[in-house]
C-alpha positions, 0 to 999 in steps of 0.5 A: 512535491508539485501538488496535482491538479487532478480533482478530488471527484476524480476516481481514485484510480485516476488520482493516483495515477494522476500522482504517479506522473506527477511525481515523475523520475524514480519516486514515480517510477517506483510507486507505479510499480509497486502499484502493479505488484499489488494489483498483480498480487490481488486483481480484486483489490480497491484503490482509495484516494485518503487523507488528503492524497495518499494513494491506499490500497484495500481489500476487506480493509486498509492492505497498505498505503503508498506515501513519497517523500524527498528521498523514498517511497514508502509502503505502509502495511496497515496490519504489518505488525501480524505478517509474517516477513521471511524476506525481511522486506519491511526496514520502516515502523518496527517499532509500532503495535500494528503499522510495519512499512517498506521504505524505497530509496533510489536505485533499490529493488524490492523482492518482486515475490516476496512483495506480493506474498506479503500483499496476499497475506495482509488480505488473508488477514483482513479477510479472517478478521472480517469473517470473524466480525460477521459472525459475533452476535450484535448486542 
């Protein structure tokens, strides 16, 4: 992957999508779409630059991050272990305690809908586990 010479001081937005050109073809290709359906499922959500350069996606918490590799752009859903997934759209982590990712070669489509019910119901979930946070008394 060719490193980007966008600066860190740059907006988040801008770095990724900064990251988006850079990776060009279908990686980028993908990434810009996803990024579309997750802006599309939430207009409110907050786009992050972490761990040294991977583009997040928040909304009262982590909703997911968008990773590319050689062969795959990968959407990792922080809280995915507690989502509800009719459409079987996570095929990556399955294993893990929290973490359930989608993994997207090239040439693969992702169930436009169902994405963005899965983005929908992973800020449902941040959003109650911030309310609830709020009102436990401080000790």
């Amino acid at each position: 992957m060719k490193k980007s010479d966008a600066s860190p001081s740059l907006p988040a937005s801008e770095l990724i999508s900064q990251r988006i050109a850079d990776l060009g073809g279908w990686r980028g290709e993908t990434l810009g779409r996803m990024r579309k359906l997750i802006q599309d499922a939430d207009p409110e959500v907050v786009e992050e630059w972490k761990w040294m350069g991977t583009p997040v996606w928040s909304h009262d918490g982590i909703v997911c991050t968008g990773e590319s590799y050689k062969d795959k752009v990968k959407l990792t859903f922080a809280k995915g272990a507690s989502l509800e997934d009719p459409a079987r759209l996570f095929n990556a982590s399955l294993d893990g305690n929290m973490r359930r990712a989608i993994d997207i070669h090239e040439g693969e489509k992702v169930d436009e809908s169902a994405f963005k019910a899965l983005v929908r119901e992973a800020i449902a979930l941040n959003s109650t586990a911030k309310s609830r946070s709020a009102k436990k008394p401080k000790s």
